[in-house]
C-alpha positions in Angstrom: -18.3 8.0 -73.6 -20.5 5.0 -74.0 -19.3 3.2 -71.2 -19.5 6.5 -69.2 -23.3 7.0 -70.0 -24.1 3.0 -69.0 -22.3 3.9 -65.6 -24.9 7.4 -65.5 -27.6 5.3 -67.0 -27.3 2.6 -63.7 -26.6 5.0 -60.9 -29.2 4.0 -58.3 -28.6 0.3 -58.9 -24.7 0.9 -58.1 -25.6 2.8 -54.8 -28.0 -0.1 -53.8 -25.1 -2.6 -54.5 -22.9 -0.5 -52.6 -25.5 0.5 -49.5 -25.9 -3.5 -49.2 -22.0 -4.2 -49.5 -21.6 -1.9 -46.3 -24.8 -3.1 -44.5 -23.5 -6.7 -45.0 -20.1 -5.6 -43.6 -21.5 -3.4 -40.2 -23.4 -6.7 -40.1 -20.7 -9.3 -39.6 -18.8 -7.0 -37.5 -22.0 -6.7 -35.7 -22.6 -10.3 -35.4 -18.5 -10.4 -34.5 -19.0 -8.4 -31.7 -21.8 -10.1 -30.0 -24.7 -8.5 -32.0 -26.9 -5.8 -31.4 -26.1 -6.3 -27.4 -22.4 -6.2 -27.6 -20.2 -5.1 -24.9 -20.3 -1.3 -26.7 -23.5 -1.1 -25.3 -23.1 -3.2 -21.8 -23.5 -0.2 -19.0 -21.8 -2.3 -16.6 -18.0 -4.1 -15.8 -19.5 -6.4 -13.7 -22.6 -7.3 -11.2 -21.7 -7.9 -7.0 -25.2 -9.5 -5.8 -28.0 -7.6 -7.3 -25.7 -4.6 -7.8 -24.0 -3.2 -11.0 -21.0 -1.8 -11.4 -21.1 1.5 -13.8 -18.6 0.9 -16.8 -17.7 4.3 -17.2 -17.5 5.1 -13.7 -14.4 1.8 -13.7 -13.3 3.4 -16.5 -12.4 6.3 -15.2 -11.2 5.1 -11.5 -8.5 2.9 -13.6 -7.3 5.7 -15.8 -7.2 8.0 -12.7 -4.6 4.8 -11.1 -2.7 4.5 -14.2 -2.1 8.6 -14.6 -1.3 8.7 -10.8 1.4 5.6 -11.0 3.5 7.6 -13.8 4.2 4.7 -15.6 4.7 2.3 -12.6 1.4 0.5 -13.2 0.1 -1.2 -16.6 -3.5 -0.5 -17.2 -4.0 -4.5 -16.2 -2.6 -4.1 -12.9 -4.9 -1.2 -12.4 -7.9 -2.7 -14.2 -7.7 -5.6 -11.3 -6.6 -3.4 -7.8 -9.9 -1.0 -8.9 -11.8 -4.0 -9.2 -10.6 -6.1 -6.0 -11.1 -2.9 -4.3 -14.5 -1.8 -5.8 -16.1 -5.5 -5.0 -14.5 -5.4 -1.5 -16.5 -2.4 -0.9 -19.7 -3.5 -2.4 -18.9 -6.6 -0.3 -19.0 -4.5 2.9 -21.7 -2.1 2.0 -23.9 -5.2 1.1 -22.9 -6.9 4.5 -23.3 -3.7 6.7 -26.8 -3.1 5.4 -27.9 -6.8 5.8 -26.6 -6.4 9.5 -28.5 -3.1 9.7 -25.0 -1.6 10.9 -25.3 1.8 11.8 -22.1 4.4 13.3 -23.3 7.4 15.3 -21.6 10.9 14.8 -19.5 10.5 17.9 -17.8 7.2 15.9 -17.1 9.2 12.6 -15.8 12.3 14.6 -13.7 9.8 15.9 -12.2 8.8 13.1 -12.1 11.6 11.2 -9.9 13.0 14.1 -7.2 10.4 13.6 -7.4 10.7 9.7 -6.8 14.8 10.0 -4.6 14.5 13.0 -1.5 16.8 12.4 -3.1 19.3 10.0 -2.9 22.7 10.7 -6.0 23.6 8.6 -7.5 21.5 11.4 -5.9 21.6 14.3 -6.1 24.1 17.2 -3.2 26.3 19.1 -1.7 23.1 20.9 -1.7 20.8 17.4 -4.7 18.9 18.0 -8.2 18.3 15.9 -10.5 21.0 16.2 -14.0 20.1 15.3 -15.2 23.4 14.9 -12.4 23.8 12.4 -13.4 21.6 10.6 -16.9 22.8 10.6 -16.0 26.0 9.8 -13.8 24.6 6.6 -16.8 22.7 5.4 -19.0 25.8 5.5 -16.8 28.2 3.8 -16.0 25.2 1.4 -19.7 24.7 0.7 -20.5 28.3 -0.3 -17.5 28.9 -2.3 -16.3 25.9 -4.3 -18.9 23.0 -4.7 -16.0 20.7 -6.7 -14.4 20.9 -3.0 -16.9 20.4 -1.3 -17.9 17.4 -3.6 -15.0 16.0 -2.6 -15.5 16.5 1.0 -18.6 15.1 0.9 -16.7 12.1 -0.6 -14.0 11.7 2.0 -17.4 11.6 4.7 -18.5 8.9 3.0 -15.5 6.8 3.1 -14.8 7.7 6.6 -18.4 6.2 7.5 -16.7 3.2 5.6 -14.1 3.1 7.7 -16.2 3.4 10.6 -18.5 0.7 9.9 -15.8 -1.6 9.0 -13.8 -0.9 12.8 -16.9 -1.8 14.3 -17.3 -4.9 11.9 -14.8 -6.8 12.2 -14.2 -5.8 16.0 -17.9 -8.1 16.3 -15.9 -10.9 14.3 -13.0 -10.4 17.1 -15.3 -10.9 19.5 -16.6 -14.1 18.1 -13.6 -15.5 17.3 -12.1 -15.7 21.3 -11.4 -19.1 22.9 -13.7 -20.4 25.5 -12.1 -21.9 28.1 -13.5 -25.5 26.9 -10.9 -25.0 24.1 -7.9 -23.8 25.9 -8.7 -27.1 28.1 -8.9 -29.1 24.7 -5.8 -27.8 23.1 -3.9 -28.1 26.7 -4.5 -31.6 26.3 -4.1 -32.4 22.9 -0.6 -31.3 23.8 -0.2 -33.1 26.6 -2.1 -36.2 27.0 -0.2 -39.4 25.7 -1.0 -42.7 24.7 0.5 -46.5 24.4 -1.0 -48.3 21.6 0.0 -51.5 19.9 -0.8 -51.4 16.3 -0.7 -53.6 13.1 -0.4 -51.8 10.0 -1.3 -53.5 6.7 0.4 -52.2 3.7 -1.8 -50.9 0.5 0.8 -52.9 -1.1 -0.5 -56.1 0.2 -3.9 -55.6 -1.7 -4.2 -56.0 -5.5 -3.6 -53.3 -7.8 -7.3 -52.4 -8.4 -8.9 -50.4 -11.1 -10.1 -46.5 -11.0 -12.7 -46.4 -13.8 -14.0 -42.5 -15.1 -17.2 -43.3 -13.3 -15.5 -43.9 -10.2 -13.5 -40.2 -10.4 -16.6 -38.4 -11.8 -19.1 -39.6 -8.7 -16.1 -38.4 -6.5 -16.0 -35.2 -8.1 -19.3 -34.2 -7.7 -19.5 -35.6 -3.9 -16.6 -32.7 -3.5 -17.5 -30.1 -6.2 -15.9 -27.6 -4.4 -12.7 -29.2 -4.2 -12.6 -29.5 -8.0 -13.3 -26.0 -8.7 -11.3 -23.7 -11.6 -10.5 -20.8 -13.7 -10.6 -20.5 -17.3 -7.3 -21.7 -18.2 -5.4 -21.6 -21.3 -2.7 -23.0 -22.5 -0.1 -22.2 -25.7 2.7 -22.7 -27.7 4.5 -19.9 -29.6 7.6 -19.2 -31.7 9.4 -15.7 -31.1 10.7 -14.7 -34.0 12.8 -11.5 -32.9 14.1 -8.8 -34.6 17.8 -9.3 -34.7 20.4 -8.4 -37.2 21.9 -10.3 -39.9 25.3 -11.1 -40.6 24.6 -8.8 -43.4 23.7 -6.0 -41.3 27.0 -6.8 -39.3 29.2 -6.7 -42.2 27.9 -3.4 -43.7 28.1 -1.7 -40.6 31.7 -2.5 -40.2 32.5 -1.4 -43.8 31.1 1.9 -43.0 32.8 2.0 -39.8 36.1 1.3 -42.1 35.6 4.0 -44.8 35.8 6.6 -41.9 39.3 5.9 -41.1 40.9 6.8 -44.1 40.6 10.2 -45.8 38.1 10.8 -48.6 37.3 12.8 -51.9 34.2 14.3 -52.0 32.3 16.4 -54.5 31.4 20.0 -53.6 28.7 21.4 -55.8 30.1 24.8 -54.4 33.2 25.3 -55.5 32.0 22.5 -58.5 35.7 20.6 -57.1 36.4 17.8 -55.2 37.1 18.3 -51.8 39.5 16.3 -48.9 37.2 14.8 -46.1 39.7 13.5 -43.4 38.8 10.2 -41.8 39.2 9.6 -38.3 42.7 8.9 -38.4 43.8 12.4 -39.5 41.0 14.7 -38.3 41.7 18.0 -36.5 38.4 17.8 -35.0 38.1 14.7 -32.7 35.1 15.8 -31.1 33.2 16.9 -34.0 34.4 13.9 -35.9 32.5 11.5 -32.9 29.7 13.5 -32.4 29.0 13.4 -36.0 29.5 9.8 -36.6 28.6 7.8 -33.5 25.6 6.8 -31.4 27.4 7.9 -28.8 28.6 11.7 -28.2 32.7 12.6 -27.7 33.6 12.3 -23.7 36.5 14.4 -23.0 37.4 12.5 -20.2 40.3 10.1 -18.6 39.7 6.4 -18.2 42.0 4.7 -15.5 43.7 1.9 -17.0 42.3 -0.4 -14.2 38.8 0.7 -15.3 39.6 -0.6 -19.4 37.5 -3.8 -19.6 37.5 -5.3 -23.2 40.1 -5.2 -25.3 42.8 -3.7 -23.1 45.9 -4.8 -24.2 45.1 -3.7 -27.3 43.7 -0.4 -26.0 47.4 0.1 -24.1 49.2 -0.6 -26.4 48.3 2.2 -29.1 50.5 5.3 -29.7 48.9 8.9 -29.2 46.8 9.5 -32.8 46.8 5.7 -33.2 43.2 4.1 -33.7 42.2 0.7 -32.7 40.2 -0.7 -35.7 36.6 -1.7 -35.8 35.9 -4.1 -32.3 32.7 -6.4 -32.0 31.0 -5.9 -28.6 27.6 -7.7 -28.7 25.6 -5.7 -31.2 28.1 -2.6 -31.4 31.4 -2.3 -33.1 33.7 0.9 -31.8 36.5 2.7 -33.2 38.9 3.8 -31.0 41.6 6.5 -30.6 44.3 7.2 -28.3 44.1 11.0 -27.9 46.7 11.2 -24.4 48.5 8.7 -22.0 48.8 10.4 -18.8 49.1 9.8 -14.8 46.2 11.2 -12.7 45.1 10.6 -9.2 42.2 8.7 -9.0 40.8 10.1 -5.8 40.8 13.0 -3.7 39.5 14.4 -0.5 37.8 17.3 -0.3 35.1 20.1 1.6 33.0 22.8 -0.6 30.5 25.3 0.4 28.1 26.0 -2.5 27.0 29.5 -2.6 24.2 29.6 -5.5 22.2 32.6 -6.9 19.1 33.4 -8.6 18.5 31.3 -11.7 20.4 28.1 -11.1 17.8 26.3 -9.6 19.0 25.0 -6.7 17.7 26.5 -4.3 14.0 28.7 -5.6 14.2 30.7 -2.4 17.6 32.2 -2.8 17.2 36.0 -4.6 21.3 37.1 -5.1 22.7 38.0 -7.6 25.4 36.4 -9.8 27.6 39.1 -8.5 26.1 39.1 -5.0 27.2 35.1 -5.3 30.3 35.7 -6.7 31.2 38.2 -4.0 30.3 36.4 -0.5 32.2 32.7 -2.3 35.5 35.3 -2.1 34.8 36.2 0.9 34.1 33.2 2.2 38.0 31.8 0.7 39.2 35.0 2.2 38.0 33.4 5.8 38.8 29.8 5.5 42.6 30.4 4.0 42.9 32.3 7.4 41.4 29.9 9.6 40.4 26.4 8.4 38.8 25.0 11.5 35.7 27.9 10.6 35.0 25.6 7.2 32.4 23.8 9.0 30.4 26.4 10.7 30.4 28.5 7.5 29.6 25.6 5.3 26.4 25.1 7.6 25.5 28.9 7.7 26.2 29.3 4.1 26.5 26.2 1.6 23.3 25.5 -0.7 24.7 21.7 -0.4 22.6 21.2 2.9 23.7 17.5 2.6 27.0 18.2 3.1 26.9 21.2 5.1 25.1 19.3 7.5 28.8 17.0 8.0 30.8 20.7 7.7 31.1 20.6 3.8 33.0 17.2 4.2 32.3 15.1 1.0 35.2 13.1 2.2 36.9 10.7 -0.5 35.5 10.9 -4.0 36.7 9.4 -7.0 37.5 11.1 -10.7 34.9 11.7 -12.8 32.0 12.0 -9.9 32.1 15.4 -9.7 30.6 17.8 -12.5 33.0 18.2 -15.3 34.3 22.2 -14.5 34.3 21.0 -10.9 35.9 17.9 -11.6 39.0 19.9 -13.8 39.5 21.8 -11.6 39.8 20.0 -7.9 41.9 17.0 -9.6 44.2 19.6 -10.9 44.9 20.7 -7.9 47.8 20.0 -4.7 46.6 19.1 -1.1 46.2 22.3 1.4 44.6 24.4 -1.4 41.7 26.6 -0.9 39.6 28.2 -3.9 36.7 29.3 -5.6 35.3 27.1 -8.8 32.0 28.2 -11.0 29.9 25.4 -12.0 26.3 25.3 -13.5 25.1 25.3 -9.6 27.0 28.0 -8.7 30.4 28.8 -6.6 32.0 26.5 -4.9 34.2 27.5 -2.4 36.6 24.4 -2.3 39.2 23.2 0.1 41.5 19.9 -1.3 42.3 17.9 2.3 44.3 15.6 0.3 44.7 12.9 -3.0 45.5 9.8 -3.9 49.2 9.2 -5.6 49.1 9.4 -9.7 47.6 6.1 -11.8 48.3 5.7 -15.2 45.4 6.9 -17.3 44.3 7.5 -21.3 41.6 9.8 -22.8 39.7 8.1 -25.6 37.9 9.2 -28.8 35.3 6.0 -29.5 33.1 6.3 -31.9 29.8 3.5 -31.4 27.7 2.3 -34.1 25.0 0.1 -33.0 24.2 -2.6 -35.4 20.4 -2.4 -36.2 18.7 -4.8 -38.4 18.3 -3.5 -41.9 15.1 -3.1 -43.9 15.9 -6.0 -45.7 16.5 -8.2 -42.8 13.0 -6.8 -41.6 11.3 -8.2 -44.7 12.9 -11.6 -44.4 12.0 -12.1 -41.1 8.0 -10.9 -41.6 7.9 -13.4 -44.9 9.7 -15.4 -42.7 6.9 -15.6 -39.7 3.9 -15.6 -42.2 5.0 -18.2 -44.0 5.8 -19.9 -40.7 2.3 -19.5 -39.9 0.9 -20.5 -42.6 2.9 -24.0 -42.3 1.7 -24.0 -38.7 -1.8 -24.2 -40.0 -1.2 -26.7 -42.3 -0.1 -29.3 -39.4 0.7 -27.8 -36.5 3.1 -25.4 -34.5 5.2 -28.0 -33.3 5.8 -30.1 -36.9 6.6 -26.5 -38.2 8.8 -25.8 -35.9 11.0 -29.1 -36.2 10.7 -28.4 -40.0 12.6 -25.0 -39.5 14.8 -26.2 -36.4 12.8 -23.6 -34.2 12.4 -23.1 -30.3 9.0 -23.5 -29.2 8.2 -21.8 -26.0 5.0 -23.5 -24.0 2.9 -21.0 -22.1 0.6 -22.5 -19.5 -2.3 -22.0 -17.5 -2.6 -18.5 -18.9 -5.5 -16.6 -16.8 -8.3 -14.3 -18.7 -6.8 -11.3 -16.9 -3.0 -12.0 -17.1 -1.5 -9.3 -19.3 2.8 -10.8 -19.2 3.9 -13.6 -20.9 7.5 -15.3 -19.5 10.5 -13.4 -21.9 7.9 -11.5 -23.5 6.7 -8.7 -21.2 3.3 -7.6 -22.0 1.6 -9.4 -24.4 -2.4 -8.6 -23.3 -3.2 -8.8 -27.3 -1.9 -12.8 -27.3 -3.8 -13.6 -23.9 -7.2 -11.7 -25.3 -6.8 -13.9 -28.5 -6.7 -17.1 -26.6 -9.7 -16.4 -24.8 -11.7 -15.1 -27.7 -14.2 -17.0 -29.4 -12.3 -17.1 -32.4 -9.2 -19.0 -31.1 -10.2 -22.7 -30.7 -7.7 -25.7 -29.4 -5.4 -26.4 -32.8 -6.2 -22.4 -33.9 -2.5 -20.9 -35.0 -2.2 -16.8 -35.1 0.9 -14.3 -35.5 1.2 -11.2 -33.5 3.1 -8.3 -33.6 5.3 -7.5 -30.8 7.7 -4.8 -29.9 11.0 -6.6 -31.2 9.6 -9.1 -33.7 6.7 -11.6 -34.4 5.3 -14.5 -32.3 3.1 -17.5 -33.7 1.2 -18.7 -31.2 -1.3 -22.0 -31.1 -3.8 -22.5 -28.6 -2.9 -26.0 -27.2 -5.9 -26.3 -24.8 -8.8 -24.6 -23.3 -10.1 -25.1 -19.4 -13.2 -23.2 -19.3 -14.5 -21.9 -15.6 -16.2 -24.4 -13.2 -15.5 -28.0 -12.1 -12.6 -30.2 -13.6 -13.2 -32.7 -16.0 -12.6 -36.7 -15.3 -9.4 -36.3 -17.4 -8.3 -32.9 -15.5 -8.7 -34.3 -11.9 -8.0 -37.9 -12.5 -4.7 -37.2 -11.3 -5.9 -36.1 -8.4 -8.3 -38.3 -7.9 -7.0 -41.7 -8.8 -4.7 -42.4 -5.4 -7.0 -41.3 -3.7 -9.7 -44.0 -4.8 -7.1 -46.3 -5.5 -6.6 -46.3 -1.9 -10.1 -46.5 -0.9 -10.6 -49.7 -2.9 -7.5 -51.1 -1.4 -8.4 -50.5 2.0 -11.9 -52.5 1.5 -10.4 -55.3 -0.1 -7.9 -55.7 2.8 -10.8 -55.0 5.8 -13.2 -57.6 3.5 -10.1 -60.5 4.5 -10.0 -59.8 8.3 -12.9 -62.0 10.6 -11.3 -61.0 13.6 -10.0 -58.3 16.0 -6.7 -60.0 17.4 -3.9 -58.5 16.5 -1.7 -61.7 16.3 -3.5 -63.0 13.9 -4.2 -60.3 11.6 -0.4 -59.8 11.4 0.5 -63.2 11.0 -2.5 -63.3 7.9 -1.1 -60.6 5.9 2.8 -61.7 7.0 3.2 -58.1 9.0 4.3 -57.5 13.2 2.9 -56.4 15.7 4.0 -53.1 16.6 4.2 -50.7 19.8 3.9 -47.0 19.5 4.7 -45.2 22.8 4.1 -41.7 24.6 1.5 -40.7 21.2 -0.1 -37.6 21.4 -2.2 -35.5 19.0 -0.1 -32.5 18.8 2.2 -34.7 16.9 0.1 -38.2 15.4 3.2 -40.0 14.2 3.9 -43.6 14.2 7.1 -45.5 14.0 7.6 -47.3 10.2 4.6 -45.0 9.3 5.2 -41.3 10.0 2.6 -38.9 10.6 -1.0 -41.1 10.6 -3.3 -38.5 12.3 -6.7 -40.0 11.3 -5.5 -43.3 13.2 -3.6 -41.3 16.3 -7.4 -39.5 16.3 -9.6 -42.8 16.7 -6.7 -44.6 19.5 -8.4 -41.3 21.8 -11.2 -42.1 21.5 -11.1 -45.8 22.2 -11.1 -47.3 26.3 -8.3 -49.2 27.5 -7.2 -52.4 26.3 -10.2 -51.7 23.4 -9.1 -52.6 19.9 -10.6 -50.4 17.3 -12.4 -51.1 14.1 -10.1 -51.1 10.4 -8.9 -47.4 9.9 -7.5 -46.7 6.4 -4.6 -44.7 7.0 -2.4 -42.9 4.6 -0.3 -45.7 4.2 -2.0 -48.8 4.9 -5.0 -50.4 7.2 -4.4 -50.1 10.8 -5.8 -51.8 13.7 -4.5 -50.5 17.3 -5.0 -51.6 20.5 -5.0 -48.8 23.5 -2.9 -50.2 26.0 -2.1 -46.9 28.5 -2.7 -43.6 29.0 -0.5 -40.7 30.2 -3.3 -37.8 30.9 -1.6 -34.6 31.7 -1.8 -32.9 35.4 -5.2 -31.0 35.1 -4.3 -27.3 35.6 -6.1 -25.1 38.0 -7.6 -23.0 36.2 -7.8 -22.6 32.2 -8.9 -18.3 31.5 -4.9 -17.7 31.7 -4.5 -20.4 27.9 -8.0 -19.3 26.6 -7.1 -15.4 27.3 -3.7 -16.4 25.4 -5.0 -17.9 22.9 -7.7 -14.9 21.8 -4.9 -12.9 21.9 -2.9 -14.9 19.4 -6.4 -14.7 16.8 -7.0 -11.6 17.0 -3.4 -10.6 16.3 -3.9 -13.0 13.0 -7.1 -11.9 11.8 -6.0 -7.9 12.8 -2.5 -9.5 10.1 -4.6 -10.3 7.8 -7.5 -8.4 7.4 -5.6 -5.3 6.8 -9.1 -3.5 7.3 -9.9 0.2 5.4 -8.9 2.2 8.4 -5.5 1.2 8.0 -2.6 0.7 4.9 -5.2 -0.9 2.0 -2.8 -3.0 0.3 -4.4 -6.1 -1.6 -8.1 -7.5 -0.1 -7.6 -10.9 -2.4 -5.1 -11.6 0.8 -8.7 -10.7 3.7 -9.9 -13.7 4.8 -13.2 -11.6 5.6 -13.1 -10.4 2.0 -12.9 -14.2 0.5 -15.3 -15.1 3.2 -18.0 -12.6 1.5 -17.3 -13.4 -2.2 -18.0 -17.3 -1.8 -21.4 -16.4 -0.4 -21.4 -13.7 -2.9 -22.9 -13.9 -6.5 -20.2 -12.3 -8.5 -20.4 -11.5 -12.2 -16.9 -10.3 -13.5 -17.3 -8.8 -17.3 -13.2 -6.9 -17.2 -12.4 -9.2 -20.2 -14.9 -7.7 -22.5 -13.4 -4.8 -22.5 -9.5 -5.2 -21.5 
């Protein structure tokens, strides 16, 4: 009681402790999230020039995409089409007001007409769009259901779109045409040839000269946009998967064992012991299977061609006889021979279906069962008497429209393809016969052409037992993984690993967005980690996952915009390597004679004959257009300046030409070549008014975003 009326005594003190233990807590979560201006509160998904993109309105686009896919698209996938498609069209709204690009009603009319072609709601007597239709829809729609109309008023909207954009890019087709200057130009870079001698000086004749950071840092930011990138990441990770143990295997084998035997049992009934019989002696097969394995009793025959594993061992049982338990992968099966028999394996055969009310097959259909039942033996009656009228009765009367359309044929098909009554009862049949079988569907009124001769066959009892892992195993394998992580911390993923003799699996250049990791599937939750603020180069984490646990170490972190010296020196280094080169070699040569340079740096003189620029190769050298490019533009018998080549110094000496024949006139090439650019840009614009399918691929689309300033905020909240 004492201590009871110190607690009473210091009530308000407790709460404040307590109020200030939760404030402290909403704080750090607070401060966790990004503080008082977390992305709970952000309005927006992302900003397309100086306009925003409403959060909920994104929301609710993707969830509308992922609903509508049924499963076929992760909320990822959808999360990036809505917003490729939703920038796209910002792109174009922005650029179709900054042109002041207006469509008249005529052009939407237009439009409209091809989108509604073939509707009857809007088409007239002789199937074409009726305008005043479609006025007289929007009226009636506009007084008596605004959600409609709503959406009408939506589809005008995007039809102006699609409007806008037909008469947008048909202004880039028209810019993009060749003049007949360039038809002229590309006829001759075809055509026109050139002699030239040429002495080409090996980088390997220079000294192997230095690259120094400073050097590959003022070339990457002379070419920033060369060096341009996307946060990266980059991991290593351990899979620990749920598996069984050889534990798990045994016991489920010993269980599998104890049914074959019978088995005393104590029946708090009849307070006696009772006689369970085991597999081996049970009366009731199926009920046995169906009560004991994963997978329910098939009363059916297996060809002995079909028997895969095990069977020799299958064969060779007596009727009653049981194959004891088998290891297959993560299952072990008992089996039983119930009957050795001989059954044809195929058989050829027509049916009509004649269906009723309540089957399903057919919602239209309003006979009766008896009605059904009646018009199938009539319909026997008819064919016993003259077989040639199968096929016009199966296409007046079967519900099987696929095969009344071939006369009821469903030529050759094999045992066990046909529903189970159906099935019985064609198989166990002799060629010539006509009848009448009930299945689920209905009456089929059958007719057996003809079967294959008898194969030796067996009918099987199997009872399956999958071999899960145990609870046991479960525990292991979590203690198992935390520890792993803990050791992980300690030094690293990969010392951990080569501790325990584990696979480590390297995961690289991971995007912000990317929701699948290789063998994994989706693993957004390990991509969001490595991109959080928490995860930091040498930071170790375990996850989760559908069939198991994965430790995972962020290895390293390339955050968005240009390369670092380190990151592009690979890059970088030929490149400048080769630049030095070529100056050292040009600083040795005082003259222009070809002779001597060659003799100097212990090289020939070499000829290069018929060159043109369509294809810049030179013999010993290959392709060397940058030197093929300056030979045209030197007079003959001219020797050029040092060119640095990709594979050495060059100096050439024109020493012919070979201009083509001039052609008479140059509209036919240019009017050829327009042709061949629109048909790529119409390829690969894929504009609105036709199948949208992914703008990242729209030349037009990439064109906008680079002059675009694009603020992308999905990872906050995916």
């Amino acid at each position: 009681m004492a201590i009871l009326n110190k607690i009473r005594q210091r009530t308000v003190f407790l709460i404040v402790i307590i109020a200030l233990a939760l404030f402290s807590f909403v704080l750090a979560d607070l401060i966790k999230q990004g503080g008082f201006t977390s992305n709970k509160s952000l309005s927006n998904i992302g900003v397309v020039g100086d306009e925003e993109i409403s959060r909920e309105e994104f929301v609710q686009i993707v969830e509308n995409r992922v609903q509508q896919s049924q499963g076929r698209v992760s909320t990822i996938q959808a999360v990036n089409q809505v917003w490729d498609s939703k920038v796209y069209q910002m792109l174009l709204d922005q650029e179709f007001e900054s042109l002041g690009l207006q469509v008249g009603q005529d052009q939407i009319i237009n439009v409209m007409a091809e989108r509604l072609a073939g509707n009857p709601q809007f088409s007239n007597e002789a199937g074409f769009f009726d305008e005043a239709k479609m006025k007289q829809y929007v009226a009636e729609i506009k007084l008596t259901s605004p959600q409609q109309y709503q959406q009408w008023l939506d589809f005008e909207e995007s039809i102006e779109t699609i409007a806008k954009s037909e008469l947008y890019y048909d202004m880039i087709k028209a810019g993009i045409g060749a003049t007949k200057l360039e038809a002229k130009q590309a006829y001759k870079q075809q055509n026109d040839r050139l002699n030239i001698d040429f002495v080409k000086i090996p980088y390997t004749k220079a000294t192997d000269v230095e690259v120094s950071k400073a050097d590959i840092k003022a070339y990457i930011n002379q070419n920033k946009t060369q060096f341009k990138q996307e946060a990266e990441r980059d991991i290593k990770l351990v899979h620990f998967k749920e598996e069984p143990s050889a534990e798990d295997f045994t016991a489920v084998e010993d269980d599998l064992k104890e049914l074959l035997t019978d088995r005393e049992e104590y029946d708090q009934v009849s307070d006696s012991n009772q006689v369970i019989k085991g597999f081996k002696t049970t009366d009731d097969v199926e009920g046995f299977v169906n009560r004991n394995s994963d997978v329910p009793f098939a009363d059916v025959y297996t060809f002995n061609y079909n028997l895969k594993e095990n069977k020799d061992e299958i064969l060779a049982l007596t009727e009653g006889e049981v194959l004891e338990p088998i290891k297959s992968g993560q299952q072990f099966r008992l089996i039983k021979m119930l009957e050795q028999t001989n059954l044809p394996d195929s058989i050829k055969l027509k049916h009509i279906l004649v269906t009723y009310e309540g089957t399903g097959v057919d919602p239209q259909v309003t006979r009766t069962q008896d009605e059904a039942k009646a018009l199938a033996d009539s319909l026997q009656t008819l064919i016993s008497n003259d077989i040639e009228q199968f096929g016009d009765l199966a296409e007046k009367f079967s519900a099987d429209r696929q095969s009344a359309g071939n006369g009821g044929d469903l030529n050759w098909v094999t045992y066990g393809r046909l529903v189970e009554d159906f099935n019985d009862y064609v198989f166990d049949q002799q060629p010539n016969h006509k009848g009448v079988v009930e299945t689920e569907f209905g009456y089929h009124v059958v007719f057996v052409e003809d079967k294959t001769e008898p194969k030796p066959a067996v009918k099987l009892a199997t009872i399956v037992k999958t071999v899960n892992p145990s609870e046991l195993t479960l525990n292991n394998l979590y203690r198992k993984a935390s520890n792993f992580e803990l050791a992980a911390e300690d030094t690293s993923l990969e010392e951990a690993a080569k501790a325990e003799n584990l696979k480590v699996k390297p995961v690289n250049n991971m995007k912000a967005l990317d929701e699948t990791i290789s063998g994994l599937g989706q693993q957004r939750s390990i991509v969001k980690w490595a991109f959080s603020d928490e995860a930091k180069v040498g930071s170790v984490k375990r996850f989760d996952i559908s069939n198991g646990y994965v430790v995972a170490e962020l290895v390293n972190a390339t955050n968005e915009g240009v390369q670092s010296v380190e990151e592009a020196s690979a890059t970088v280094t030929p490149i400048l390597k080769k630049q030095k080169q070529a100056e050292e070699l040009i600083a040795q040569i005082q003259t222009k004679d070809l002779n001597a340079v060659a003799s100097k740096f212990e090289v020939s003189v070499q000829k290069a004959s018929a060159v043109n620029m369509s294809s810049p190769v030179l013999p010993g050298s290959g392709s060397e257009p940058k030197v093929v490019g300056a030979a045209f533009a030197l007079s003959e018998n001219e020797v050029s300046q040092p060119i640095q080549g990709e594979k050495g110094v060059y100096f050439i000496k024109l020493t012919g030409t070979q201009p083509a024949a001039e052609l008479p006139s140059y509209v036919g090439m240019a009017t050829q070549e327009t042709k061949r650019r629109i048909q790529t840009f119409d390829q690969k614009v894929q504009p609105t008014s036709r199948s949208y399918t992914n703008p990242k691929l729209n030349p037009v689309y990439k064109a906008l975003k680079e002059g675009t300033e694009i603020e992308d905020k999905r990872t906050l909240f995916y």
